[in-house]
N, C-alpha and C positions, 0 to 999 in steps of 0.2 A: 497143885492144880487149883485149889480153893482158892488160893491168896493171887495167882494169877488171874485168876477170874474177877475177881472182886478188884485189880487193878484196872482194868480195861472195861467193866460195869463203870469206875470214878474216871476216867480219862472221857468216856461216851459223855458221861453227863458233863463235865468242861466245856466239851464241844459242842452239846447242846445251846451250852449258856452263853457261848460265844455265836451261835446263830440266831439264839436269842436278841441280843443286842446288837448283831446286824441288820434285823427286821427292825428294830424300836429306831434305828437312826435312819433306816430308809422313810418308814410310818412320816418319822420328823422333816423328808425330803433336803437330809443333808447329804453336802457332797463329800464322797468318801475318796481317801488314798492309803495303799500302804505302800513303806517302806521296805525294799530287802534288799539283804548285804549278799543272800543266795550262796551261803554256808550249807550245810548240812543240816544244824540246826532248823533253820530256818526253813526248808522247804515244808513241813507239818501244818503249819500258819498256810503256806500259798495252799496247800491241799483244802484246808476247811474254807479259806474264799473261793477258791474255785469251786467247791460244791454248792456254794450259798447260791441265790438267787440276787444278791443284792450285786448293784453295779459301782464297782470299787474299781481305782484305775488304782498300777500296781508300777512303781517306781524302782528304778535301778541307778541308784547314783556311780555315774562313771568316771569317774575322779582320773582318769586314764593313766593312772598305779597299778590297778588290779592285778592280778595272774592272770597270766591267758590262760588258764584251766577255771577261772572262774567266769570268765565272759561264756567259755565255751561252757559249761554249766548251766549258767543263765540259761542259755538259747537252747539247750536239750528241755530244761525245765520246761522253758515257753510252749516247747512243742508238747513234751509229757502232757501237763496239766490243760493243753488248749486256751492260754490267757496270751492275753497283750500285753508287751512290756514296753513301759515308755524310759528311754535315755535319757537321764537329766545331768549335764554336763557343765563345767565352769564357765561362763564368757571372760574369764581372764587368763588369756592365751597363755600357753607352758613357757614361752620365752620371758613372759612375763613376772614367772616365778622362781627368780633364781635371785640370789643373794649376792653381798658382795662381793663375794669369792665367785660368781658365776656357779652357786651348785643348787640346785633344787632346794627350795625352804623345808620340807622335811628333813636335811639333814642337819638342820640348825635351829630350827622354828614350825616343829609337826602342827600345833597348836594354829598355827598361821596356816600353814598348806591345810589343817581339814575346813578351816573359815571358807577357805578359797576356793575348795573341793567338792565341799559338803552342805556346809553351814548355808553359805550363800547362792548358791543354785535353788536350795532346796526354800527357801523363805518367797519366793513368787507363789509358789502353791501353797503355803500357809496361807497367802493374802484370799488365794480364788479357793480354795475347801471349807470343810466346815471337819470335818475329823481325821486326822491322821491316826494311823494304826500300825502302830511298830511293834517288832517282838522280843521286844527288849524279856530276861529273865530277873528277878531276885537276885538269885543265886551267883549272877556273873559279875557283879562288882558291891562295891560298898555304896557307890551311886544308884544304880538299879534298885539295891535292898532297901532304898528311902521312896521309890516312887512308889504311886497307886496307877489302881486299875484304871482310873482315867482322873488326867491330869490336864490344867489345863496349859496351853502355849500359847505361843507370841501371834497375833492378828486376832485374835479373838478366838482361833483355834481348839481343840478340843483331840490331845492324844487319848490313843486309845490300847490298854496295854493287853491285850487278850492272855499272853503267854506267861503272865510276869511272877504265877507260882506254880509254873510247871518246872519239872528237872530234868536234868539228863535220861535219868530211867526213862521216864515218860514219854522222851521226845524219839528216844531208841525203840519205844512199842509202840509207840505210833507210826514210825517208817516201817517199822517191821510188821504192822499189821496189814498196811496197804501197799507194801512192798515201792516204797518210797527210795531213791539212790542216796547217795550218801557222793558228798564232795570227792573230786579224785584225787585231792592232794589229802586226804582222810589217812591212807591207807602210809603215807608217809614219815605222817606222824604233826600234821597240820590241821591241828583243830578250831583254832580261831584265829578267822582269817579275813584281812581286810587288806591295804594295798599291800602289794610286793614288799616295798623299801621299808615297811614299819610291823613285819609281820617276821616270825622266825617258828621254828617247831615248837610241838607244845611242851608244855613241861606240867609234868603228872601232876604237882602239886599246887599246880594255880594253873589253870585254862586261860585267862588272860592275861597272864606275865607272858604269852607269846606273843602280844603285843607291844608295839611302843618299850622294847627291852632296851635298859639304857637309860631311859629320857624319867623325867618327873612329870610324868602324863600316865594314865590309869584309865582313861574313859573317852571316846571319841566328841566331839564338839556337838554334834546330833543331839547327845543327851545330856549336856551340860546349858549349851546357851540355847537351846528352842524348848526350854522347858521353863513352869513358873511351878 
């Protein structure tokens, strides 16, 4: 009971520290966004901005891959938490992305499909913010475990990495303390999860080998090219 305690005393002060530094970027009257993929993970993060006071618009890149158990996720979160989610989607049409074999560039050039999906939708609101806020972890790649708390990116941008030496434990007692849902393909056996086509069950021993299985790719384009 001690050592529980004393976990969730250190988890409070985190979160302090992160409303901390959403006050100090308001103070500065920068404009704020965060990013979510609306995992599991991820919901802990939308919980401490939706408490903040600070006005952060809150992105959902719709790469129209996803699970339909993740959009419909999304929109139960929107209502749970009372935020607005803004859709930010490719302007290069899906007919547009097919190879010459006619098949989807993910199944030949993932690398290309997250440019098309991700990368590039998402770089108009690097130009108009001032700090992006994603909840990238340490722990989830060899990429993540070189970034810092705040890093800077392309437009003169400023990411901001609130979550990036929290773990799994942590991010389990944090749902669990505020009785936060958890993804419904969780329960499956699908713990990291981004679109359909490049996403498979998880495997105990590496959380993101359930990504991108296969391919010599390891990290989404998010955190590879909008990073300096």
């Amino acid at each position: 009971m001690i050592l529980k305690y004393h976990f969730i005393q250190s988890s409070l002060m985190t979160v302090n520290k992160i409303y901390k530094q959403l006050n100090k970027y308001q103070k500065l009257n920068k404009k704020i966004f965060v990013t979510s993929s609306f995992q599991t993970h991820s919901i802990p993060l939308l919980h401490i901005i939706s408490k903040s006071k600070v006005d952060i618009d809150i992105l959902f890149i719709n790469t129209g891959f996803h699970f339909p158990e993740t959009v419909t996720f999304k929109d139960d979160i929107s209502n749970l938490l009372d935020i607005n989610i803004i859709d930010v989607q490719s302007q290069v049409s899906k007919n547009q992305q097919l190879n010459e074999e006619g098949h989807f560039y993910y199944t030949s050039d993932s690398d290309l499909c997250c440019l098309l999906n991700k990368t590039q939708p998402l770089e108009p609101f690097l130009m108009q913010y001032d700090i992006w806020i994603s909840g990238v972890r340490a722990n989830q790649s060899a990429v993540r475990n070189k970034m810092k708390t705040e890093q800077e990116a392309p437009f003169q941008t400023m990411r901001f990495h609130p979550m990036l030496d929290w773990n799994q434990k942590q991010i389990y007692e944090y749902r669990l303390k505020y009785n936060l849902p958890e993804h419904p393909l969780d329960k499956y056996g699908y713990q990291s999860i981004g679109c359909a086509p490049c996403t498979r069950k998880f495997d105990i021993n590496d959380e993101r080998n359930a990504r991108w299985f296969g391919q010599n790719k390891t990290e989404c384009g998010l955190h590879k090219d909008l990073i300096k």
